[in-house]
KOLLUMRO-423962 format. One record per atom (N, C-alpha, C): y, x, z; residue in one letter. Coordinates in pm, whole numbers, plus 50000, padded with zeros to 5 digits. Layout:
N
YXZA...
//
This chain:
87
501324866250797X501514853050738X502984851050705X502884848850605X504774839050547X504444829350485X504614818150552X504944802350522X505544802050446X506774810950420X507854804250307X507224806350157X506384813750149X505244819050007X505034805549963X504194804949893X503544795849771X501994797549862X501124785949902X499574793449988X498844802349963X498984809349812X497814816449792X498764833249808X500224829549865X500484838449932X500944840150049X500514833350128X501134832950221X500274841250325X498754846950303X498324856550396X498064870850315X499174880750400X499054890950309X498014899450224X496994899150354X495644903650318X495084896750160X495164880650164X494244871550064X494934876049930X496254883049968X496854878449830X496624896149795X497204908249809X496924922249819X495514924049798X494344923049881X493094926149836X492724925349709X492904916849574X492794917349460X493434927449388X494374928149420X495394938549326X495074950349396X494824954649483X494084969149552X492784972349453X491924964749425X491014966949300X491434974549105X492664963649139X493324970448969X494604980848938X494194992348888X495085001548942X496714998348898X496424993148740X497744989648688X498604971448756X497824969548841X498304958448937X498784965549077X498554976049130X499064979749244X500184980449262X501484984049157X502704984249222X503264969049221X502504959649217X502644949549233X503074949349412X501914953149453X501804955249623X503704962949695X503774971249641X505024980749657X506274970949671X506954971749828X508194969349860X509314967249755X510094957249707X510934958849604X512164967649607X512254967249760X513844973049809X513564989949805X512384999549760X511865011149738X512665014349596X512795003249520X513575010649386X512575018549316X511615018349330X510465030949248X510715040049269X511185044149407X511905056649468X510325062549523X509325064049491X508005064549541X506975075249408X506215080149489X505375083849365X504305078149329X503405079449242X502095068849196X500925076049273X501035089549298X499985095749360X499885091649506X501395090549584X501705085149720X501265069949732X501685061149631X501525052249649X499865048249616X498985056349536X497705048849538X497265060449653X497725068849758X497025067249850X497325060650008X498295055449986X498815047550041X497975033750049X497865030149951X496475019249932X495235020049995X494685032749953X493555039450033X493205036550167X494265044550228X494605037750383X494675025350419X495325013250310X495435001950355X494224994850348X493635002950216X492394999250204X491204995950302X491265013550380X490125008550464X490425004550595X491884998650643X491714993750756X491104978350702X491094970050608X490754959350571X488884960550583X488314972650594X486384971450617X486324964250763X485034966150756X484614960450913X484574969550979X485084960051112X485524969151249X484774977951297X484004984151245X482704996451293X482575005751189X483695001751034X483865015050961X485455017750920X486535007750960X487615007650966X488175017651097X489375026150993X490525037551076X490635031651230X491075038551348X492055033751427X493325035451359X494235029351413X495355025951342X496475037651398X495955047851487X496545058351523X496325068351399X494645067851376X494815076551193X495265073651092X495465061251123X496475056051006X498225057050988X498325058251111X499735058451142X500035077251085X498775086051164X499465099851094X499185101850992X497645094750917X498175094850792X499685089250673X499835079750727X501125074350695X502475084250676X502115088950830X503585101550832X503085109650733X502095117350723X501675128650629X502575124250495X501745114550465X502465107850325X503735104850284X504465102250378X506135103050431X506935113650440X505695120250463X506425139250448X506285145250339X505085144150229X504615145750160X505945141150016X506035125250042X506665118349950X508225126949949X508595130450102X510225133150122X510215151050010X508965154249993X508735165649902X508705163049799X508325157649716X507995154649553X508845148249506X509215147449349X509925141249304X509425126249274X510265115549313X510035101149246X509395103449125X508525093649055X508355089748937X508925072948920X509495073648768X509355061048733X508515047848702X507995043248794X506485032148758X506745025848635X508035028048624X507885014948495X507565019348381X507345032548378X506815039848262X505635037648205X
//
């Protein structure tokens, strides 16, 4: 939750779950202070993951597979070259 948002952003989930649906809306989701220092392949699976901890609690990750998936992707990303999103 951030209060200081506008309400229809102020819970991260309410406001992200829509734009997780549209692919050319996802780097919407993406940290600003990243610089597009990120790739599009990292970052839509990055989503993925965020994706399904948001199912119900009987088909949603523990957050321990999420966490090494995370690193994977962190290791992965520290390999590849950036792309420019704004392309």
């Amino acid at each position: 939750m951030d209060n200081t948002r506008l309400t229809e952003e102020q819970n991260l989930i309410t406001w992200a779950r829509p734009l997780f649906k549209e692919h050319r809306k996802i780097p919407m989701v993406v940290d600003p202070l990243l610089n597009g220092n990120y790739t599009i392949k990292c970052l839509h699976q990055a989503v993925t993951i965020a994706s399904m901890r948001l199912q119900e609690a009987v088909t949603r990750p523990y957050m321990r597979d999420v966490v090494v998936a995370l690193e994977y992707l962190a290791t992965a990303q520290d390999e590849a070259e950036p792309s420019n999103v704004d392309e």
